[in-house]
C-alpha positions in Angstrom: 0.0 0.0 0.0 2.0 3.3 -0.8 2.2 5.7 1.4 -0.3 8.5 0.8 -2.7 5.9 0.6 -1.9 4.7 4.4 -2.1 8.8 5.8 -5.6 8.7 4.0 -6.9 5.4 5.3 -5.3 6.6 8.4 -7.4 10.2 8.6 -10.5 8.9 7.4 -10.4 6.3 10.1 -9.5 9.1 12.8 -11.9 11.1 12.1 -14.6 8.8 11.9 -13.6 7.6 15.6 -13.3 11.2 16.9 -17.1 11.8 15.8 -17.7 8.3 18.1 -15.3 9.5 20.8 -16.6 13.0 21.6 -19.8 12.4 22.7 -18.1 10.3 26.0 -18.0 12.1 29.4 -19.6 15.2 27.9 -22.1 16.7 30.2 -23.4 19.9 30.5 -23.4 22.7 33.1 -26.2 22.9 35.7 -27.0 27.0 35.2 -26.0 27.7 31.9 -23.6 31.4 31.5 -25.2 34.2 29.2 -23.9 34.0 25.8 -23.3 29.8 25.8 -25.1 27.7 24.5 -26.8 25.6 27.4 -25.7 22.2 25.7 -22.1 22.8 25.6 -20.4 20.7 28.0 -18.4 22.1 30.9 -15.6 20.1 30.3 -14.7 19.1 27.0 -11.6 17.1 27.6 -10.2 17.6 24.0 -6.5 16.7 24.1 -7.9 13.7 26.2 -10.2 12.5 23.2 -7.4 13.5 21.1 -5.4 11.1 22.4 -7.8 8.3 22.9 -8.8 8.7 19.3 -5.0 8.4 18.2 -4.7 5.1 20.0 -7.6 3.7 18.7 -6.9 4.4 15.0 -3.7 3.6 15.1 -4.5 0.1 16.2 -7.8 -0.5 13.8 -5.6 1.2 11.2 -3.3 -1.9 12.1 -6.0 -4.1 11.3 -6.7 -2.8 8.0 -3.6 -2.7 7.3 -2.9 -6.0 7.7 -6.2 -7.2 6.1 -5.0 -5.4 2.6 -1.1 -6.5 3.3 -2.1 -10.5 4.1 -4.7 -10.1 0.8 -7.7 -11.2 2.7 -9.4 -7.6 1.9 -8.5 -7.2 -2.1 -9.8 -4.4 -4.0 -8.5 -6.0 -7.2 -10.4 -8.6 -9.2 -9.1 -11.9 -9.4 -7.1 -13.2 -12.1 -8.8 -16.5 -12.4 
């Protein structure tokens, strides 16, 4: 798999568990503050969710990398 194929299997999968990620321990204030909106949580935790989100895709990145290395996941059609 070259390489600018990997970063893009590698940011699509990111993203796609940061969207899955975010929602966790978000909760929001009791008396909402003039000027915010009353569902933004009180503590985001972003560099937190950052972080869990790295390790996560960089381990189901693994997997699919290893599912189009070992050809059991082939996007090319068979010669036979």
């Amino acid at each position: 798999m070259p390489w600018p194929t990997m970063i893009l299997v590698y940011a699509i999968i990111w993203w796609v568990v940061l969207f899955a990620v975010l929602p966790f321990g978000a909760k929001p204030p009791a008396e909402s503050e003039i000027g915010h909106v009353a569902s933004a949580p009180e503590r985001p935790m972003l560099w937190r969710k950052a972080l869990v989100t790295t390790l996560i895709s960089a381990v189901l990145f693994g997997i699919v990398y290893w599912l189009i290395v070992s050809d059991m996941l082939s996007f090319r059609p068979d010669a036979g």
